[in-house]
C-alpha positions as CSV (number, residue, x, y, z in Angstrom):
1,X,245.5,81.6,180.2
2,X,247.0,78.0,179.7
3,X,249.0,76.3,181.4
4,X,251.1,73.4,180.4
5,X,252.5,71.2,183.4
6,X,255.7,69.1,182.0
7,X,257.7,66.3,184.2
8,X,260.2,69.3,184.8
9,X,258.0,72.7,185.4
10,X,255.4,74.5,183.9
11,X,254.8,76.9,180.7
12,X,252.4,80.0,181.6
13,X,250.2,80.9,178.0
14,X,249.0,84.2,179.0
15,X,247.5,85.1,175.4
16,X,246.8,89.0,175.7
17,X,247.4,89.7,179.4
18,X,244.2,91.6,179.7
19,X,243.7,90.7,183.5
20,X,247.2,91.1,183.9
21,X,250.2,89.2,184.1
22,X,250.7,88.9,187.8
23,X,247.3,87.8,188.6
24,X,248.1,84.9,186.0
25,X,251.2,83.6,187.0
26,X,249.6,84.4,190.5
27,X,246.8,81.7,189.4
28,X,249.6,79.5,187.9
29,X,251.1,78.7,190.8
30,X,248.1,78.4,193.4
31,X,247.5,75.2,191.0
32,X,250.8,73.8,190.7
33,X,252.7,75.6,193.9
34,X,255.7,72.9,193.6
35,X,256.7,73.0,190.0
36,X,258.8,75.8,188.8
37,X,257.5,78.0,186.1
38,X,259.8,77.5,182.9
39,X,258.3,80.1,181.3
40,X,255.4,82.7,180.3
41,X,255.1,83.1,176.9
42,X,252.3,85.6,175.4
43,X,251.4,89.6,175.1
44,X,251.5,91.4,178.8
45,X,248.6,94.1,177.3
46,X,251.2,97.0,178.0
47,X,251.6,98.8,174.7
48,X,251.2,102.6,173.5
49,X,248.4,104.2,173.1
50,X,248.9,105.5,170.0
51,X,246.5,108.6,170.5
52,X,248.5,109.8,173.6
53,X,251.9,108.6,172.8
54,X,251.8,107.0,176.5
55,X,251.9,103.3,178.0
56,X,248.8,102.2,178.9
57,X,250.7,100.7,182.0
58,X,252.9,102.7,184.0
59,X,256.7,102.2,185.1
60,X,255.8,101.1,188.3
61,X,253.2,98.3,186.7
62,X,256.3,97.0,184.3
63,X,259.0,96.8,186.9
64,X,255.9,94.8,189.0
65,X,255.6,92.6,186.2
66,X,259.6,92.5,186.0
67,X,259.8,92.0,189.7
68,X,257.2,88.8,190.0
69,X,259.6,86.9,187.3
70,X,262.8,87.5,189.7
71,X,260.9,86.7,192.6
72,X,259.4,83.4,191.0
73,X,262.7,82.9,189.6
74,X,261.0,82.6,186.0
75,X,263.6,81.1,183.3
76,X,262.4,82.2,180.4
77,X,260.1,84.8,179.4
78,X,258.5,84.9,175.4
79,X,256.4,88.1,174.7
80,X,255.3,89.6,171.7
81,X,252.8,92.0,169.8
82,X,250.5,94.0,172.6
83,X,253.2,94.0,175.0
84,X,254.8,96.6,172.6
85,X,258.0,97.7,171.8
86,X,258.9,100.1,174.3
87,X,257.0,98.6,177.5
88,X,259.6,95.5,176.1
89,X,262.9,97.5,176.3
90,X,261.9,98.8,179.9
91,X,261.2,94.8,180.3
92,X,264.6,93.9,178.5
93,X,266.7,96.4,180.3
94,X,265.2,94.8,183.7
95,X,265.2,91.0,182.6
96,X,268.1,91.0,180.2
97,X,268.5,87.5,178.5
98,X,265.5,85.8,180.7
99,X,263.3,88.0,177.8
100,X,262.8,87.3,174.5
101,X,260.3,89.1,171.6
102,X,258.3,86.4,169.4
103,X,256.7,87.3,166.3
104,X,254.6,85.5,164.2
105,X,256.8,82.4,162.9
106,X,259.6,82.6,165.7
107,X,260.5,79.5,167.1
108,X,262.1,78.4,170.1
109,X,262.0,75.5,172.7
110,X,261.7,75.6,176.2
């Protein structure tokens, strides 16, 4: 995880969310518990296993992950590859336009 700390918030890197995403926006903000988070941007390790045709989180582990950003009041969120597709429309549904999918070359500004 890395975290970059601007004159107006934070960005949350979470790179693949192995320890999971709560605990790291969790750790986020016991360093910096003033400054609002702008955004997390990196994979939330929730994707299919493609074997079992399952998550490897549950529904109840997305919509936690979906509740911590309301309750931090998180602007923006940028996820991508191991978060997979369909753990991202649960997310999307949920999050609506505070969500976004990066791949490989996207670009945005925060």
């Amino acid at each position: 995880m890395m975290v970059i700390k601007e004159q107006d918030g934070i960005c949350v890197f979470t790179g693949c969310s192995h320890k999971g995403t709560p605990n790291m926006i969790r750790a986020a903000r016991t360093f910096f518990p003033s400054l609002d988070i702008k955004a997390v941007i990196g994979g939330f390790h929730l994707m299919t296993i493609p074997m079992l045709k399952s998550f490897s989180a549950s529904q109840k582990e997305i919509q936690a992950i979906a509740q911590m950003i309301i309750d931090e009041n998180i602007q923006k969120v940028y996820t991508g590859h191991c978060t997979g597709v369909k753990a991202y429309k649960n997310l999307k549904h949920i999050l609506d336009s505070k969500i976004e999918y990066i791949r490989t070359g996207s670009q945005t500004y925060v």
